[in-house]
N, C-alpha and C positions, 0 to 999 in steps of 0.2 A: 582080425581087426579090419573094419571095413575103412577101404582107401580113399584120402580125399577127390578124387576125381570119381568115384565112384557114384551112380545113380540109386537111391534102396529103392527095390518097385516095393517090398512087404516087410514089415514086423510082426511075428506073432510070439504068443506069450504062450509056453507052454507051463510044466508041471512045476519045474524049475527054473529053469534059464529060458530068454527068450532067443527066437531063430530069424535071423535076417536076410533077406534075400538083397542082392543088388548085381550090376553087372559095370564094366567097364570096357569102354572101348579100344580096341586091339588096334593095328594099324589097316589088317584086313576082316574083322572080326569081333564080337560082342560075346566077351566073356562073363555068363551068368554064375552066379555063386553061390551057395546056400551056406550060411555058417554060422556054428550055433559056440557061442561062450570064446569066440575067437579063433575054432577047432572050424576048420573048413570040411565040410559033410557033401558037398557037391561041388564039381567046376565040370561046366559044358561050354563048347561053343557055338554062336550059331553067325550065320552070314547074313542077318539081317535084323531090326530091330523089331519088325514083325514077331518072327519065329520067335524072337527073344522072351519077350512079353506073354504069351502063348504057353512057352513052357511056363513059366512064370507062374500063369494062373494055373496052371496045373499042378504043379507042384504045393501052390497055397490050399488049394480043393483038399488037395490029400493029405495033406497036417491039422486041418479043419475035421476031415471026418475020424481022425484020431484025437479031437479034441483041444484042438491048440487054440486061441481066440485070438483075433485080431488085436493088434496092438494099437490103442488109442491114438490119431495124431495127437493129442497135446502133453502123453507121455512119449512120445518117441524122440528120436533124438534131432534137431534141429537142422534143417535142411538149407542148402541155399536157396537163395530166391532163384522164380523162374529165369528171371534175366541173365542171370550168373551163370545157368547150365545151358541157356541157348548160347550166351556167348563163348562157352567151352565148346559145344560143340560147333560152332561155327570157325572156331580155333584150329579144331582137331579136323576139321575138312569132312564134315559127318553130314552138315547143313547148312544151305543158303541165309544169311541174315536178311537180305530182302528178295522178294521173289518177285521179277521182273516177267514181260510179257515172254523171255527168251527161257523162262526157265521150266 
């Protein structure tokens, strides 16, 4: 079950069930997760939200050339608004809310 503080970067729909990607922020760390029907199928971590993303798409490429399709935004599941996840991360000490000449 993907966790509420959790970011999805992907949904895709496969045969059956669909497979959700998303990751969460560790204290040193960006825990990426692949999990399909609730059954977690991958956890990686990486030390940046670069890297994070990166795997990400890699991971989506390869479910795609076995046929999985992307999951519609207006069927996926509802997301908060941007405002809500910059103000989490600016919470969790991830990101500046305003960026000043000093930063």
């Amino acid at each position: 079950m993907v966790p509420q503080s959790a970011v999805i970067v992907w949904q895709m729909g496969g045969f059956v069930e669909e497979v959700d990607c998303y990751f969460v922020k560790r204290t040193s760390a960006f825990t990426l997760t692949v999990e399909r029907a609730g059954e977690s199928l991958a956890e990686e971590q990486y030390s940046s939200l670069h890297e994070t993303m990166v795997r990400a798409g890699e991971l989506r490429r390869s479910l795609m050339k076995v046929g999985f399709l992307p999951v519609a935004a207006s069927e996926a599941e509802p997301q908060p608004v941007l405002d809500s996840l910059l103000r989490h991360f600016v919470k969790e000490g991830t990101a500046a809310l305003y960026v000043g000449y000093g930063a």
